[in-house]
C-alpha positions in Angstrom: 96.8 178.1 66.3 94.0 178.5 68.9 93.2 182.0 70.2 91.3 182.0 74.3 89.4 185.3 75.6 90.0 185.3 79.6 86.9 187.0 81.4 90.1 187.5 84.1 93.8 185.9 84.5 96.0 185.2 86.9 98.8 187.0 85.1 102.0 187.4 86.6 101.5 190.6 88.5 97.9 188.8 89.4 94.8 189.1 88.4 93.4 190.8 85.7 89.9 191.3 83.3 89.5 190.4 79.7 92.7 189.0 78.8 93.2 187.2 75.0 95.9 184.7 74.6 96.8 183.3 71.7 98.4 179.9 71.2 100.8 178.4 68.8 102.5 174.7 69.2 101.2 174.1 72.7 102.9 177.2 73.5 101.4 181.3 74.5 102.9 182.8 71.7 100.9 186.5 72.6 99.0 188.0 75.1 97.4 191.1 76.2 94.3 193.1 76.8 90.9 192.7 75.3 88.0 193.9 76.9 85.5 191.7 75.1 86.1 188.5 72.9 87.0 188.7 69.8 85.1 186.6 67.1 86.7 183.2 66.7 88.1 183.2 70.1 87.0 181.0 72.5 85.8 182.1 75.9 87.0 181.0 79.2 84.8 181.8 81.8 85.3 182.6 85.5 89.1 183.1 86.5 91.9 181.4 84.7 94.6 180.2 86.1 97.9 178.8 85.2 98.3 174.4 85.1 98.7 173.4 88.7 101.6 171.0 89.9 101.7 168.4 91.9 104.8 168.0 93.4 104.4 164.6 94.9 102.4 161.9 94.3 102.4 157.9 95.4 99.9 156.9 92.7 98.9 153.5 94.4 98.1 155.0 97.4 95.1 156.3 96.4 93.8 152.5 96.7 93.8 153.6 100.3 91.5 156.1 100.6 88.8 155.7 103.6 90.8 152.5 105.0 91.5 153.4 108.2 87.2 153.3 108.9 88.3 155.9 112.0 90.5 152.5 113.7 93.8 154.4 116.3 97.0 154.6 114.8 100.1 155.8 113.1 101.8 155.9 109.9 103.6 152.5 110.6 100.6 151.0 111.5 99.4 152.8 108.1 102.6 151.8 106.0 101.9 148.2 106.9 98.3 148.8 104.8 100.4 150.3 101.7 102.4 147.6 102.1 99.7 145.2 101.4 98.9 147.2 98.0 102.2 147.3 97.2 102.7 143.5 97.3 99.9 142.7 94.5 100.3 145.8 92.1 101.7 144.5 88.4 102.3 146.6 85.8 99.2 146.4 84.0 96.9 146.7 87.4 99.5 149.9 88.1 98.4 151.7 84.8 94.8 150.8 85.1 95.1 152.5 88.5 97.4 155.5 87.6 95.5 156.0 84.8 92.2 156.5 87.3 94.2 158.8 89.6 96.0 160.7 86.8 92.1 161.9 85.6 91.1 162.5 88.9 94.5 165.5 89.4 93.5 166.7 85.7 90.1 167.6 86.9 91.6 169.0 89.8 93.5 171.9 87.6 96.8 169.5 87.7 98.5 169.9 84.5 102.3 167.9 85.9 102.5 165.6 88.5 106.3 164.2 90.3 105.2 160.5 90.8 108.0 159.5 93.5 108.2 156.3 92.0 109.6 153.2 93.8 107.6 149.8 93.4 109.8 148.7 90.5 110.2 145.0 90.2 108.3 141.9 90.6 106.6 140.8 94.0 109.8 138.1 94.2 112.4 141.2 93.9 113.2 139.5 90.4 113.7 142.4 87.4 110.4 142.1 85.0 112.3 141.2 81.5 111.8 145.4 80.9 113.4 146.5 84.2 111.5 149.8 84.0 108.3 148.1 83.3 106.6 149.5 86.2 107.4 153.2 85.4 106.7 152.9 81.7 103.0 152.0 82.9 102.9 155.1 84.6 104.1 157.3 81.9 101.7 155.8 80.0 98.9 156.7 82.5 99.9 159.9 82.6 100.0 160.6 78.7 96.5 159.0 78.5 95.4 161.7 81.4 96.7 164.5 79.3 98.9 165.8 82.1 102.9 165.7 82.0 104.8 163.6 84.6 108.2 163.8 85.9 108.5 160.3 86.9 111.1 160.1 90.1 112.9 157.2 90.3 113.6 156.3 93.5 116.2 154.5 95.1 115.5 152.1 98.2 118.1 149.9 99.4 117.5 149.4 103.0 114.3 148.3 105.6 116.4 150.8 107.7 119.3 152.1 109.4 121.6 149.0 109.3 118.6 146.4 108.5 118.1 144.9 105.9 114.8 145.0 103.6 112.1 142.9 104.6 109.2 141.6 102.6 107.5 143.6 99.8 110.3 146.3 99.9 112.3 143.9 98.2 110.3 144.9 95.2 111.9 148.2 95.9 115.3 147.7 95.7 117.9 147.4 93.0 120.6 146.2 95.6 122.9 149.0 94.9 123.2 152.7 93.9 125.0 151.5 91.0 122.9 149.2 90.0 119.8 151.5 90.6 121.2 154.2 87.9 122.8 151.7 85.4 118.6 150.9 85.2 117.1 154.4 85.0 119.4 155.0 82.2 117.5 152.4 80.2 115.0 154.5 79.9 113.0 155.5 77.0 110.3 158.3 76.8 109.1 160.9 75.4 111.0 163.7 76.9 108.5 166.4 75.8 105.4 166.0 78.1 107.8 163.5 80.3 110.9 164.3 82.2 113.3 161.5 84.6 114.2 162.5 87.8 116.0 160.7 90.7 114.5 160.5 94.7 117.1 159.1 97.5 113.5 157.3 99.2 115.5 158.9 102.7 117.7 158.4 104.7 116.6 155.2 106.3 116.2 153.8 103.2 119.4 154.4 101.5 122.7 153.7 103.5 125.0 157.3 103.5 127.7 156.0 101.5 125.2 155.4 98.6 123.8 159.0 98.9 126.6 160.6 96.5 125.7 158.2 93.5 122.2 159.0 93.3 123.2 162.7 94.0 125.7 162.2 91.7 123.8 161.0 88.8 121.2 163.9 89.5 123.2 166.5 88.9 125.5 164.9 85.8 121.7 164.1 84.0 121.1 167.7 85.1 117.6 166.1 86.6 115.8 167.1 90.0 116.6 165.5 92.8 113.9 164.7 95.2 113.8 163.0 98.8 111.5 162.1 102.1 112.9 164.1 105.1 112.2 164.2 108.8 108.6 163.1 108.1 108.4 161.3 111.6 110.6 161.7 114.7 111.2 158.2 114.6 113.6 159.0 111.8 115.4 161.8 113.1 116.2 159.8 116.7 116.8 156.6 114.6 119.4 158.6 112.6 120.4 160.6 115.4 122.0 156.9 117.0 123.2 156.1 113.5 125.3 158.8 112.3 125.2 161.2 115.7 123.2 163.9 113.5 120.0 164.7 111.8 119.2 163.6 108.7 119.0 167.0 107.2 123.0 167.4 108.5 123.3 163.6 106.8 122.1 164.9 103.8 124.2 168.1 103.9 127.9 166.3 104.5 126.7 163.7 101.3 126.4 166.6 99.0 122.5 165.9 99.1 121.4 169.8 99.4 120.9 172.8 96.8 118.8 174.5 95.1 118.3 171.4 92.4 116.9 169.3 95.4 113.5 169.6 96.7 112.9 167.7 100.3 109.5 166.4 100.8 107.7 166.8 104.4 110.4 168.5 106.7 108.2 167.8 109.2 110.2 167.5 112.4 113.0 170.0 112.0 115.4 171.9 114.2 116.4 175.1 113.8 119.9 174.5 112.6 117.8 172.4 109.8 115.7 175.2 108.7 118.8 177.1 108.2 120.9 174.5 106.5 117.8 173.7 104.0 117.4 177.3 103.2 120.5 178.7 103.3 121.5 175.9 100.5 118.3 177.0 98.6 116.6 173.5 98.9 113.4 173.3 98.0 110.0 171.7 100.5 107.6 170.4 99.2 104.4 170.6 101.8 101.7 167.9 101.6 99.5 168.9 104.4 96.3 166.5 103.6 98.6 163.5 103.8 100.2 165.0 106.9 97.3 165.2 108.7 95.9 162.3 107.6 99.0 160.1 108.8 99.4 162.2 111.9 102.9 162.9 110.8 102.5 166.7 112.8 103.0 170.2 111.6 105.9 171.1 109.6 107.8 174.7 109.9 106.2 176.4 106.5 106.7 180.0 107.6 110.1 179.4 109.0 111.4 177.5 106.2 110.4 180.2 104.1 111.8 182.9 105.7 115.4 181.1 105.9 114.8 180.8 102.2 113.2 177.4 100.8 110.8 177.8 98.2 107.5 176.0 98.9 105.8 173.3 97.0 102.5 171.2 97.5 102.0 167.9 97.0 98.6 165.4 97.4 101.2 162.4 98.1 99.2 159.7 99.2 95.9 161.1 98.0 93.5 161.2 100.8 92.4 164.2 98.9 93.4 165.0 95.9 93.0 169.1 95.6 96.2 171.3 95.3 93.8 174.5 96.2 92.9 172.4 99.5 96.7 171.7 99.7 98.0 174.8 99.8 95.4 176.5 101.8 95.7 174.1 104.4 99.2 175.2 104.3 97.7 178.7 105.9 95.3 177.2 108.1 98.0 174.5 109.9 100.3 177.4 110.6 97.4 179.3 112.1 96.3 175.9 114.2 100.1 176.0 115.2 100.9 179.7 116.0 97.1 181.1 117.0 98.1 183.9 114.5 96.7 184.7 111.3 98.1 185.6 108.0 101.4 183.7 107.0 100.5 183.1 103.1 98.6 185.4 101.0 96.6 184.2 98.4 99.0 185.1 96.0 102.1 183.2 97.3 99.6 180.0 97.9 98.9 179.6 94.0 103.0 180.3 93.6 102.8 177.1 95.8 100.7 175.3 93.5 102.3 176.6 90.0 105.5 178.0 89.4 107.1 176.6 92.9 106.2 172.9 91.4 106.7 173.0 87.8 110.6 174.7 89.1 110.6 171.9 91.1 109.3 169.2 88.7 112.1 170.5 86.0 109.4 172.7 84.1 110.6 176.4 84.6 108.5 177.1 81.5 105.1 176.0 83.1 102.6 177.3 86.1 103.2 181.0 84.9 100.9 182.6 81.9 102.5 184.5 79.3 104.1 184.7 76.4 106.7 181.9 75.7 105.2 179.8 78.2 103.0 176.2 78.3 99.5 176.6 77.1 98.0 175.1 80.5 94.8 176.8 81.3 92.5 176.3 84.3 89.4 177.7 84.4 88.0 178.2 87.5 84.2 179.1 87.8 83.6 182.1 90.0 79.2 182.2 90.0 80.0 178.6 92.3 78.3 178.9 95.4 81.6 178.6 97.4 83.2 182.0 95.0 80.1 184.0 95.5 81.0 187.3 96.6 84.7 186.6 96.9 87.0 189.2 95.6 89.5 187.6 92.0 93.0 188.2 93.7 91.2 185.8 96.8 90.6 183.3 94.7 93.5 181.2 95.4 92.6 181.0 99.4 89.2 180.3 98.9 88.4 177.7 95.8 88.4 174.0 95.6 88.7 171.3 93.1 84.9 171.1 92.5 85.2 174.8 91.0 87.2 173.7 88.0 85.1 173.8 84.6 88.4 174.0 81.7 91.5 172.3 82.1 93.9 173.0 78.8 97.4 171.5 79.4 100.6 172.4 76.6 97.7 173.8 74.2 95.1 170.7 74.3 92.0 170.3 76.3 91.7 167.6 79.1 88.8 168.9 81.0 85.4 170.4 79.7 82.7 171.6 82.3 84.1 170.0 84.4 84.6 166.5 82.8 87.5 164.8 81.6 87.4 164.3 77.4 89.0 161.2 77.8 88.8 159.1 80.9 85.7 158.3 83.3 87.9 158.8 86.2 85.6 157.2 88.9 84.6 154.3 86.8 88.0 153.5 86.5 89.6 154.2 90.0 86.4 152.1 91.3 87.2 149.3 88.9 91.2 149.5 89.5 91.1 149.5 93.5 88.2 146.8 93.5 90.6 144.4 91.7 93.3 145.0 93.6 91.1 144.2 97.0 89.7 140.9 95.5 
């Protein structure tokens, strides 16, 4: 048992000073007021706040960060780079890098990360003699980082509507739905710190008629469901000549909608897809850094919202890896878009970056402190130069990554001043990347 004095917490009614939580089994098991620490307690300084989830990540992209050296383009142009990582990962140079990139979210506050997971097999398309080789490398990476991982197994079947895969994707691919959940059920993990979910890649990727199976098998293992929508026009016109509708209304008549799904991007929507995603309770999942970073475009936050999606954040390809950064940018794209002010409050940005991606992850009992819930702890210093002055309940809107000093994730600590215990995170994403570019 391990008992923490709060100098303030973000409890669920917000913030408030001197708060004593004590800890039992990785879980709160009691919590309250205490104006000054008692003895034997350990102090957490500054403002604590609840593990932060990251609702989407490609871990190997983060071997791309500061390619593009300021050269025109688009995300194709882009994907044809990640491509190019893709085709020489293995899975020993995959967990050297995960491992890198799963140090770098924990000093970031992330205590879970969704790892949309699809580079499965050899470069030659062939099995490896363990057929979930590659994802067992990154749930090792992720128990080495100290953070939990709901690993999203994703199924790719096609290089497009009506075309077949081409190159590295066939790396991708287990040829059918079938075939794709006959090998995620060959799994074996710890299901404590790691949970299996399913990701339909999108709609371009995986032919309507397979849809239901991977839905399917998402809802009968009771898993969540995750998938890429409308991140580029070029999808919704290339679907639009496919199946005469959007991929949103694709998704809909396959049974691909609901409150256990959680749609990544929703970038390019029409109104009638707004409505259909929140009116079925589906879930978004924003990852603005990426966004802007592929010039993907500004995605309907507010509206999507208001017809009743809860919001998520995600780092995805990791051109930044900072869920504060993520989800205020959310604030600050809808202002760029609308020339108003004041969509988000403070508050309902950290719900983007907790509770909202833990729900959607499959950890309702994370991203929220008190009593029954993970002991995940993130310590944010408020004397930083950038806090100075700033009121507690604005915290959320105004810190960075660089402001976390404590990061305790299901009752053990990961991150001390600002350091992780176990990992030297840029020694190793330096050393992974630079192999994988020789």
């Amino acid at each position: 048992m391990a008992t923490y004095w709060c100098e303030w917490a973000w409890l669920p009614g917000g913030p408030e000073r001197g708060v004593l939580f004590e800890v039992d089994g990785g879980r709160i098991s009691a919590a309250g007021p205490a104006r000054t620490p008692p003895e034997h307690s350990e102090r957490l300084p500054g403002m604590t706040l609840p593990g932060l989830a990251n609702a989407h990540s490609h871990a190997f992209h983060r071997a791309l960060r500061g390619r593009h050296n300021g050269a025109r383009g688009t995300f194709w142009t882009w994907r044809d780079q990640m491509y190019q990582v893709a085709a020489v990962l293995d899975p020993d140079s995959y967990y050297r890098l995960a491992r890198g990139v799963y140090a770098e979210m924990a000093l970031a506050g992330i205590t879970c990360v969704g790892e949309f997971h699809y580079v499965h097999h050899a470069a030659s398309g062939t099995r490896y003699d363990d057929p979930n080789a590659m994802g067992h490398a990154l749930v090792q990476a992720a128990q080495d980082a100290g953070i939990r991982l709901t690993l999203l197994d994703t199924c790719y079947l096609a290089g497009g509507f009506g075309r077949p895969l081409d190159g590295v994707q066939r790396r991708f691919s287990d040829g059918a739905a079938t075939s794709w959940s006959d090998r995620i059920d060959q799994y074996i993990m710890d299901r404590d710190r790691v949970r299996l979910g399913a990701a339909l890649h999108s709609v371009r990727a995986v032919p309507a008629e397979e849809i239901p199976e991977v839905a399917g098998w998402a809802r009968k293992s009771e898993a969540p469901l995750h998938l890429h929508l409308s991140e580029r026009r070029a999808e919704n016109e290339a679907c639009l000549a496919a199946h005469g509708c959007t991929p949103t209304q694709l998704l809909e008549s396959h049974g691909a909608l609901g409150a256990d799904v959680t749609a990544v991007h929703a970038t390019h929507l029409a109104a009638s897809d707004v409505a259909l995603l929140g009116g079925s309770g589906t879930g978004v999942c924003l990852c603005p850094t990426t966004e802007a970073d592929l010039a993907d475009g500004i995605g309907p936050a507010a509206a999507l919202r208001v017809a009743g999606s809860t919001l998520a954040i995600g780092s995805d390809g990791h051109s930044v890896i900072d869920p504060f950064a993520e989800a205020q940018a959310v604030e600050s794209y809808s202002r760029l878009n609308t020339e108003t002010r004041g969509h988000f409050a403070a508050d309902e940005l950290l719900e983007m970056a907790t509770t909202a991606g833990h729900r959607s992850l499959g950890w309702p009992d994370a991203g929220w402190l008190g009593v029954g819930a993970r002991a995940d702890f993130v310590a944010v210093d408020l004397g930083s130069t950038r806090l100075a002055g700033v009121a507690p309940e604005a915290v959320p809107a105004v810190a960075r990554a660089d402001d976390v000093r404590v990061v305790i994730a299901d009752g053990r600590r990961i991150v001390q001043d600002g350091r992780h215990q176990a990992i030297d995170a840029a020694g190793e994403l330096h050393d992974a990347i630079s192999a994988l570019r020789a």
